[in-house]
C-alpha positions as a printed NumPy array, in Angstrom:
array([[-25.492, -12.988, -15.067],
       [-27.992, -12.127, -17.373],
       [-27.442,  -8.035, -17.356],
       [-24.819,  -6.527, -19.354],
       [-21.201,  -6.528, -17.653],
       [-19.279,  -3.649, -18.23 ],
       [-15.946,  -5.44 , -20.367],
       [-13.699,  -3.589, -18.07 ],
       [-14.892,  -4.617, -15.082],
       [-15.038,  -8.386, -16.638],
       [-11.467,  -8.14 , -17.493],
       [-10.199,  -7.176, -14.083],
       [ -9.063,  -9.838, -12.055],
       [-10.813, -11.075,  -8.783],
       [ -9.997,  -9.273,  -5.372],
       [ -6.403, -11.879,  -4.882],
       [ -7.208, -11.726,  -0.619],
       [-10.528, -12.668,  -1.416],
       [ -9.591, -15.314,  -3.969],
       [ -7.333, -17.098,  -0.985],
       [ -9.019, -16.481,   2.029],
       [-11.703, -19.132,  -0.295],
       [ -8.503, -21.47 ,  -0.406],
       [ -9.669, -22.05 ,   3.34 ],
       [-12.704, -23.691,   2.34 ],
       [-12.569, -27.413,   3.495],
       [ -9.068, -27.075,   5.101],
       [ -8.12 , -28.506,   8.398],
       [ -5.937, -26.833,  10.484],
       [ -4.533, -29.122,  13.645],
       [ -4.298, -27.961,  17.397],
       [ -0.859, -28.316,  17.408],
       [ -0.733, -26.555,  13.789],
       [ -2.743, -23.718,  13.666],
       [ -3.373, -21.539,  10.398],
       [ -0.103, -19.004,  10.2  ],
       [ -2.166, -16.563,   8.041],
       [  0.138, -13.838,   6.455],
       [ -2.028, -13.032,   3.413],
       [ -3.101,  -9.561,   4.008],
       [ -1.63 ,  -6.298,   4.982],
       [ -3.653,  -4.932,   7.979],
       [ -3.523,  -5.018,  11.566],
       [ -5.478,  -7.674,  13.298],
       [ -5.143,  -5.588,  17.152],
       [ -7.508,  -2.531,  17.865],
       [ -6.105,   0.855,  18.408],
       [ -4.468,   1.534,  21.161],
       [ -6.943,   2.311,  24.404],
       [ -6.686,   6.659,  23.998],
       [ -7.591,   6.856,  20.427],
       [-10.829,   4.256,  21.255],
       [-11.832,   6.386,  24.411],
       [-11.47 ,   9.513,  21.789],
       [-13.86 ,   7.732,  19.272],
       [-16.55 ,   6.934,  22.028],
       [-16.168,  10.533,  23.352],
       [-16.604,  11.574,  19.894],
       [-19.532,   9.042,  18.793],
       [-21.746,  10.268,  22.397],
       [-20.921,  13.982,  23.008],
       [-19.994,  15.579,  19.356],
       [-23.193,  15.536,  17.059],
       [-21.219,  17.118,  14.12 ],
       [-19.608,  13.532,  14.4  ],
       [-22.556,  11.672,  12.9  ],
       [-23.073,  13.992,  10.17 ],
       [-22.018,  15.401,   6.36 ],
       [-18.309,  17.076,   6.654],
       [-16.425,  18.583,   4.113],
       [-15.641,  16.855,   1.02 ],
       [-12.043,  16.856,   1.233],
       [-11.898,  16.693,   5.075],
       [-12.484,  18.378,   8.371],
       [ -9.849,  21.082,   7.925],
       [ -8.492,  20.386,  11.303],
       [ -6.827,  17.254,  10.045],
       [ -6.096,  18.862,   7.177],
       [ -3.874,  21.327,   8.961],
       [ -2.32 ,  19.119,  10.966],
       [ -1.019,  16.769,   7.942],
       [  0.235,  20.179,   6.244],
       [  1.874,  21.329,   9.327],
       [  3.515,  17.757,  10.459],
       [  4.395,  16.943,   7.06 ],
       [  6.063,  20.491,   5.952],
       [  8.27 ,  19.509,   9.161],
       [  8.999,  16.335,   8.288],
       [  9.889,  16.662,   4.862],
       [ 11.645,  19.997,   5.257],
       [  8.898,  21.242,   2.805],
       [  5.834,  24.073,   2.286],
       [  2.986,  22.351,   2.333],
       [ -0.24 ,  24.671,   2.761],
       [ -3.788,  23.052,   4.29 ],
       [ -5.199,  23.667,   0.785],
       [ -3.005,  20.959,  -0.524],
       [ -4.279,  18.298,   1.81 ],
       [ -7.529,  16.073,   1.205],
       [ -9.056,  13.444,   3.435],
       [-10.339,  10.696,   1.519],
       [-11.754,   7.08 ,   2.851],
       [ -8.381,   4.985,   2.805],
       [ -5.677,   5.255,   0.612],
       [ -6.968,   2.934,  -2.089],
       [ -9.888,   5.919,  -2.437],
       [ -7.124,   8.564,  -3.008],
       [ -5.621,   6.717,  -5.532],
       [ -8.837,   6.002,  -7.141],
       [ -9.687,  10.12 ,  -6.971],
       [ -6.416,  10.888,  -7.728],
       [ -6.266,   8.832, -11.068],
       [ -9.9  ,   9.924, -12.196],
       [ -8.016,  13.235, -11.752],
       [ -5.311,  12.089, -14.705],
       [ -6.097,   9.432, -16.638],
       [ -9.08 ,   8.052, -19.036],
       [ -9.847,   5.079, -20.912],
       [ -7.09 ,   4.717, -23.27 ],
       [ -4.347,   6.258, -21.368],
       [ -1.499,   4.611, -20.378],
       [  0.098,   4.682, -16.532],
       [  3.527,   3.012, -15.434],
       [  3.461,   0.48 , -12.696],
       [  6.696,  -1.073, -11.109],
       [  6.125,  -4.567, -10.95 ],
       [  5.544,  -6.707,  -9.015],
       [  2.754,  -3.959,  -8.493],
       [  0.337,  -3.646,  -5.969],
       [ -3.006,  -5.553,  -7.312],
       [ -5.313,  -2.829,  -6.065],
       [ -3.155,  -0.246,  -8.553],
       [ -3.608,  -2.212, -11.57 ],
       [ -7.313,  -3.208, -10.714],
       [ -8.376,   0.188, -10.921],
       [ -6.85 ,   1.041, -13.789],
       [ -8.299,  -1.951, -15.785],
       [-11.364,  -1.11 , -14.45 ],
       [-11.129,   2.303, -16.138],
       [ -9.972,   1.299, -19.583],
       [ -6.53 ,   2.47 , -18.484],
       [ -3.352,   0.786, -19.453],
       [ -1.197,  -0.448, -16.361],
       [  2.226,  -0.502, -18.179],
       [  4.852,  -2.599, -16.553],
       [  8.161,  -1.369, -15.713],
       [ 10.376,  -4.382, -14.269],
       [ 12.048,  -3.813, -10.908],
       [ 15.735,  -4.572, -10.492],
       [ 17.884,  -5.509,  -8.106],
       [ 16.882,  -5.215,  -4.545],
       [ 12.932,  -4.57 ,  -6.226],
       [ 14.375,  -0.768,  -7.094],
       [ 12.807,   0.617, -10.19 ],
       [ 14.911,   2.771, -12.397],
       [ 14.251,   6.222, -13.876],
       [ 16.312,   5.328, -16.971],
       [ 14.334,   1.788, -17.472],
       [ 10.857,   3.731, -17.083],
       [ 11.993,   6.834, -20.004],
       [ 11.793,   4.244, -22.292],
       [  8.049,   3.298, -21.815],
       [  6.556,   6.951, -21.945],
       [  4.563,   7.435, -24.684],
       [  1.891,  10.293, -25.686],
       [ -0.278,   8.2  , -23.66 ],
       [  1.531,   7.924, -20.651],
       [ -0.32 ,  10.39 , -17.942],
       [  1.459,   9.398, -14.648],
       [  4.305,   6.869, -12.899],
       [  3.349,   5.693,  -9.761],
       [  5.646,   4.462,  -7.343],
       [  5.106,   2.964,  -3.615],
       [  7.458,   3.152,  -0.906],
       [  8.633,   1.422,   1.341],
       [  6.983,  -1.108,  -1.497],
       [  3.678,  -3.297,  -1.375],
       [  4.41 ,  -6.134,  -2.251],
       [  8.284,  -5.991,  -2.602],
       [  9.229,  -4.463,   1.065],
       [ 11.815,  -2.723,  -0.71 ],
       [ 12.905,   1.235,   0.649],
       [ 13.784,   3.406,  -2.69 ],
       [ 16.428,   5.774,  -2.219],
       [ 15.813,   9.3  ,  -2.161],
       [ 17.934,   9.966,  -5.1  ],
       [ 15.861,   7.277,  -6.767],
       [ 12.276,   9.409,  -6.214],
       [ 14.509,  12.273,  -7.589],
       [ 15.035,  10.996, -10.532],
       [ 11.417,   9.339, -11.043],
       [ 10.558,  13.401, -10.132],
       [ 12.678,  14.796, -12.966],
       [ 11.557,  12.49 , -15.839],
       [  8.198,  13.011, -14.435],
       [  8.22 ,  16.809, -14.921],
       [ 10.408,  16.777, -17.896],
       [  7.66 ,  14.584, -20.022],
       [  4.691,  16.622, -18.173],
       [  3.12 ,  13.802, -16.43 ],
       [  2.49 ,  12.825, -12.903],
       [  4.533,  11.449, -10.045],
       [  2.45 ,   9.508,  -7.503],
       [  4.087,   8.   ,  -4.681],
       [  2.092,   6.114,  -1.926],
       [  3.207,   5.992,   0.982],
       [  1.224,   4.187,   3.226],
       [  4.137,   2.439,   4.936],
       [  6.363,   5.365,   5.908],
       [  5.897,   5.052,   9.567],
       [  7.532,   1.509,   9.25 ],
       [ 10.724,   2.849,   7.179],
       [ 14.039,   1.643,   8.709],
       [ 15.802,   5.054,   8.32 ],
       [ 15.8  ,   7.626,  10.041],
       [ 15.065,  11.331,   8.787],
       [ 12.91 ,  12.013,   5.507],
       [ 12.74 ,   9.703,   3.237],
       [ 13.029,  12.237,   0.133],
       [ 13.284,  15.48 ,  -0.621],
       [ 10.531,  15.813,  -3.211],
       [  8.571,  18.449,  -0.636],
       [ 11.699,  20.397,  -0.508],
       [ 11.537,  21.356,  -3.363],
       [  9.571,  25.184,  -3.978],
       [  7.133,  23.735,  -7.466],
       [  7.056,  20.199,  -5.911],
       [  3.05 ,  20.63 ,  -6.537],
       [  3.329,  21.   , -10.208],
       [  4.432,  17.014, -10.578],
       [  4.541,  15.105,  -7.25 ],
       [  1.315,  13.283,  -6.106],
       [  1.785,  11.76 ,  -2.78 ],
       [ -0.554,   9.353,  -0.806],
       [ -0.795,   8.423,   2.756],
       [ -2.647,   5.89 ,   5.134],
       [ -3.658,   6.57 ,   8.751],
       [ -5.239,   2.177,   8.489],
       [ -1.802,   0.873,   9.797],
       [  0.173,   3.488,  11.795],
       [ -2.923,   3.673,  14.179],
       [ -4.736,   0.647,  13.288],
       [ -7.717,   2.219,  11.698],
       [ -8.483,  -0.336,   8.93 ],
       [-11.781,  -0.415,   9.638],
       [-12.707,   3.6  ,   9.514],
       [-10.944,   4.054,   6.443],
       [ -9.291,   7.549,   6.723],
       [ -6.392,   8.209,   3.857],
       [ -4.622,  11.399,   2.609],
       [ -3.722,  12.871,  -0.658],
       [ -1.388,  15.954,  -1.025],
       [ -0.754,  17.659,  -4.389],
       [ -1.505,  20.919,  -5.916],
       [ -4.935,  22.55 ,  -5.007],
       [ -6.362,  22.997,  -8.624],
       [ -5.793,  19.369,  -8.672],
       [ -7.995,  18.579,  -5.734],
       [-10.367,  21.023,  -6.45 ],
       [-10.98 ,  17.696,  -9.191],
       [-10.402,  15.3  ,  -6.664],
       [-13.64 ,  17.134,  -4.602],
       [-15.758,  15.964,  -7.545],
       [-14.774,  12.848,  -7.466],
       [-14.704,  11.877,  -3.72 ],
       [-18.277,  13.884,  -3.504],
       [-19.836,  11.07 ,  -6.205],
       [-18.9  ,   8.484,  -4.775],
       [-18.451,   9.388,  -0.646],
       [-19.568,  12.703,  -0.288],
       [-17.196,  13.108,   2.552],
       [-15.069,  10.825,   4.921],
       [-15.72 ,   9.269,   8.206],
       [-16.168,  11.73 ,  10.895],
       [-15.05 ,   9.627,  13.71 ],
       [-12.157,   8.431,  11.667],
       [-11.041,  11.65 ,  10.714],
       [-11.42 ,  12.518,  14.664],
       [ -9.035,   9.058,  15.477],
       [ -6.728,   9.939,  12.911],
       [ -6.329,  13.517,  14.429],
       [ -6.123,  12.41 ,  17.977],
       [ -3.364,   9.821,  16.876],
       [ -1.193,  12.575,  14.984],
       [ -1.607,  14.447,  18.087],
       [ -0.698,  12.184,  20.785],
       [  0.719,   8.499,  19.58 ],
       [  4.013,   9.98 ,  18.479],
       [  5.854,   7.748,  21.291],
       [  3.435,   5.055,  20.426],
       [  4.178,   4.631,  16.78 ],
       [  7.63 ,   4.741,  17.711],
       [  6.874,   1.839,  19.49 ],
       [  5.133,  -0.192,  16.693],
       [  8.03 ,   0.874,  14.304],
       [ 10.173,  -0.702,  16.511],
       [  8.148,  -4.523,  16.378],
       [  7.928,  -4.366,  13.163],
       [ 11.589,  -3.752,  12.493],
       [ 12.57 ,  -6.473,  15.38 ],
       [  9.745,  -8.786,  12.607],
       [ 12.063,  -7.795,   9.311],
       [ 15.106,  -8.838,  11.377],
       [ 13.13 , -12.165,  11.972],
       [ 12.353, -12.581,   8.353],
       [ 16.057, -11.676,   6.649],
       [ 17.846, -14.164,   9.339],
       [ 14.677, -16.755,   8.365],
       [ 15.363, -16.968,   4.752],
       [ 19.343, -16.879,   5.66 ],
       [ 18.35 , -20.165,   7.113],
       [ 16.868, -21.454,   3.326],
       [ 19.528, -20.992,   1.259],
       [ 17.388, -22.533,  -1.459],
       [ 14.93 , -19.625,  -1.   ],
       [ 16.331, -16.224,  -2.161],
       [ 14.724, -12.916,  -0.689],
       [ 14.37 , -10.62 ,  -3.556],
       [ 13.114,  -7.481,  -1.006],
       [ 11.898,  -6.987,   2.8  ],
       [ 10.43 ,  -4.159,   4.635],
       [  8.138,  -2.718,   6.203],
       [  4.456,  -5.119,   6.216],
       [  6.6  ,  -7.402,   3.262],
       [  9.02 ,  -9.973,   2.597],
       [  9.106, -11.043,  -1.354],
       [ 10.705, -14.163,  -2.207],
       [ 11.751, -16.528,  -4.977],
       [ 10.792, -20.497,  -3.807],
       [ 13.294, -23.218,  -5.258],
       [ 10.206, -25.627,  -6.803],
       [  9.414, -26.636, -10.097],
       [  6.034, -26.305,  -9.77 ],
       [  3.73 , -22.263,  -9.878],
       [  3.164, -19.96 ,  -6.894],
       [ -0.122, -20.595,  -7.343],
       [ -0.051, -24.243,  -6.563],
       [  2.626, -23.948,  -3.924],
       [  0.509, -21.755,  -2.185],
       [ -2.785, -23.813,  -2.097],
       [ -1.003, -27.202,  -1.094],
       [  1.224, -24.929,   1.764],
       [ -2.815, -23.792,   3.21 ],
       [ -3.535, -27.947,   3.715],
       [ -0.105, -29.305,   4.564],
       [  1.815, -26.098,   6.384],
       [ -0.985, -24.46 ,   7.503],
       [  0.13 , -21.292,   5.767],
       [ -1.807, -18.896,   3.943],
       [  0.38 , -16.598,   1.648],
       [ -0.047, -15.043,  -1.645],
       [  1.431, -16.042,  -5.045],
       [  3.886, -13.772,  -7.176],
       [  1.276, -14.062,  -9.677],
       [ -0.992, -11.497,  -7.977],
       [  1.183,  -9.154,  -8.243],
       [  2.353,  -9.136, -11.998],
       [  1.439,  -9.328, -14.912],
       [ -0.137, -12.609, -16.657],
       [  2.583, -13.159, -19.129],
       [  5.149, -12.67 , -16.664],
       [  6.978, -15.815, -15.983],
       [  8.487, -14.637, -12.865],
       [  5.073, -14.445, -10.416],
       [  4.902, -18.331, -10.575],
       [  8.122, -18.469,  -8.774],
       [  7.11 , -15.767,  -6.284],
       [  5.44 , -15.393,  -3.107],
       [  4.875, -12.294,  -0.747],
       [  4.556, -12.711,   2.853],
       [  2.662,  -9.903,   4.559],
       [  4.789, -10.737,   8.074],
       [  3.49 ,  -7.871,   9.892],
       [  0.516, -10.015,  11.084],
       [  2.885, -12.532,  12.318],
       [  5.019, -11.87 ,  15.827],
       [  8.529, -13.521,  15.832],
       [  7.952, -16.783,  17.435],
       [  4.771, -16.959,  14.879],
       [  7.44 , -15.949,  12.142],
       [ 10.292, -18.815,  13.674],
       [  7.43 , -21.587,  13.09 ],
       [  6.826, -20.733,   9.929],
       [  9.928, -21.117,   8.814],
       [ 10.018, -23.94 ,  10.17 ],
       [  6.868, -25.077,   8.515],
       [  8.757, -24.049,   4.952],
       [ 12.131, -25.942,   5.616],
       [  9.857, -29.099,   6.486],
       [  7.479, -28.637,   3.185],
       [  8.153, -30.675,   0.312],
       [  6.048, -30.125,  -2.946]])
């Protein structure tokens, strides 16, 4: 590269799914030992047969389908997230606070442009998702590490200690990517009252919800009558409906703030996709039985994974849930190697605790997470048989 390279993109790290699916290179996988491939968080399966039959009725009889929309969203989705969500969360959430943005990795991205510049300072539980901390690098912000604890739960009380007059937002994901974990309510409660008592921003993704193994709300931060003026929440329609591929997220936060967000999202989208904004609607509308449904394999998957590792005693599961399982392996040697010798001797493809923390963390190189959601339960049983056999 003979250009200049802007330093903050050059100090970002590489994409870490890209940088193993090129592990593959040159490997062999066996007939009888086919690549187990639990890498990446997305559904491999199209959506169900309705929502497709609603995108081709879309894509060859609605012209407004193929054309601009409104920045932050066709404002029929946009009522129906305010009106399921107030429900759900025992809340008062108007259409106004709702934007439509393409994925949920975009409405972090808009909603950070929103808060923070270079120099600022934002708190990420770790291990953190990568896509988080990219950004932020990328932006000259400061991702500023706040250790989990047991069972991969942040703490309020752990995080006061790391706001400065930098600090411009905590951002929190649940249930977790990468750990799996579920915070307790009380937990976002407490995140939400140091939040609003320094003046900075509560963001909590959660893309995941629809996989959470409790029933009811999982907070009670939309209960509350001035939940705009600090909580920031994020949502994905990719996994509930498996939309990876149209890219439709959510954001929903106080409308002065998105009025920001519009400039944003119209730089560098102009608006999201029509027909996944129309699959996304459809889906909300008539897949509530359906989801249930999914919910239900992936919880029967967890179950798999927790009685798995009960099976390695040397192996100690630090947090599952949801699309995740995040583990501690008993070697000497890094994550990073396990993981490249498990791709030409297991047939495994999983991702090192090092992608997920930061580089002078010790703890990543004796880490793994193991997106399982990609893997049904007899795919899950010989994997772990594949582990108990391995031998560094």
């Amino acid at each position: 590269m003979t250009s200049p390279l802007n330093p903050a993109l050059g100090a970002t790290d590489l994409p870490p799914v890209m940088e193993a699916r090129r592990w593959l290179q040159g490997a062999h996988f066996p007939p009888d030992r086919p690549l187990i491939n639990v890498s990446q968080a997305a559904p491999t399966e199209v959506p169900p047969l309705g929502l497709r039959q609603a995108l081709a009725e879309a894509a060859l009889n609605n012209p407004d389908a193929h054309l601009y929309g409104p920045v932050l969203g066709l404002p029929a989705l946009r009522a129906e997230i305010a009106s399921q969500w107030s429900a759900a969360y025992g809340g008062v959430i108007a259409d106004s606070q709702v934007a439509i943005t393409q994925g949920c990795n975009q409405a972090f991205c808009a909603v950070m442009a929103t808060l923070a510049g270079a120099g600022d300072e934002v708190i990420l539980p770790t291990p953190w998702y990568f896509n988080h901390e990219m950004w932020l690098t990328m932006q000259g912000v400061k991702p500023v590490p706040l250790p989990a604890g047991a069972g991969l739960i942040p703490q309020a009380a752990q995080a006061a200690a790391l706001i400065t007059p930098r600090t411009r937002a905590i951002v929190l994901v649940s249930p977790n990517n990468p750990g799996g974990s579920e915070y307790p309510a009380q937990t976002l409660t407490e995140f939400r009252d140091l939040a609003r008592a320094h003046g900075i921003a509560l963001i909590v993704d959660e893309t995941y919800r629809d996989f959470d193994s409790r029933n009811g709300r999982p907070h009670d931060l939309f209960a509350d009558p001035d939940w705009a003026d600090t909580f920031i929440h994020l949502y994905s329609f990719s996994k509930t409906y498996r939309l990876t591929g149209h890219r439709v997220g959510a954001i929903v936060a106080a409308e002065d703030r998105l009025i920001q967000v519009e400039k944003f999202l119209d730089t560098v989208a102009i608006c999201p996709s029509q027909l996944g904004q129309i699959g996304a609607l459809w889906g909300m509308q008539n897949l509530r039985q359906w989801v249930a449904g999914e919910r239900a394999e992936i919880l029967a998957r967890r179950a798999a994974m927790t009685t798995g590792f009960a099976a390695l005693p040397d192996w100690k599961l630090l947090g599952c849930g949801a699309y995740f399982a995040y583990v501690e392996h008993p070697f000497d040697a890094s994550s990073v190697h396990i993981a490249k010798r498990l791709v030409h001797e297991a047939s495994i493809l999983l991702l090192p605790g090092t992608m997920f923390q930061p580089k002078d963390a010790p703890a990543g190189h004796r880490q793994f997470r193991i997106a399982f959601a990609n893997a049904d339960v007899p795919g899950i049983s010989q994997m772990f048989a594949r582990l108990s056999a391995f031998r560094p």
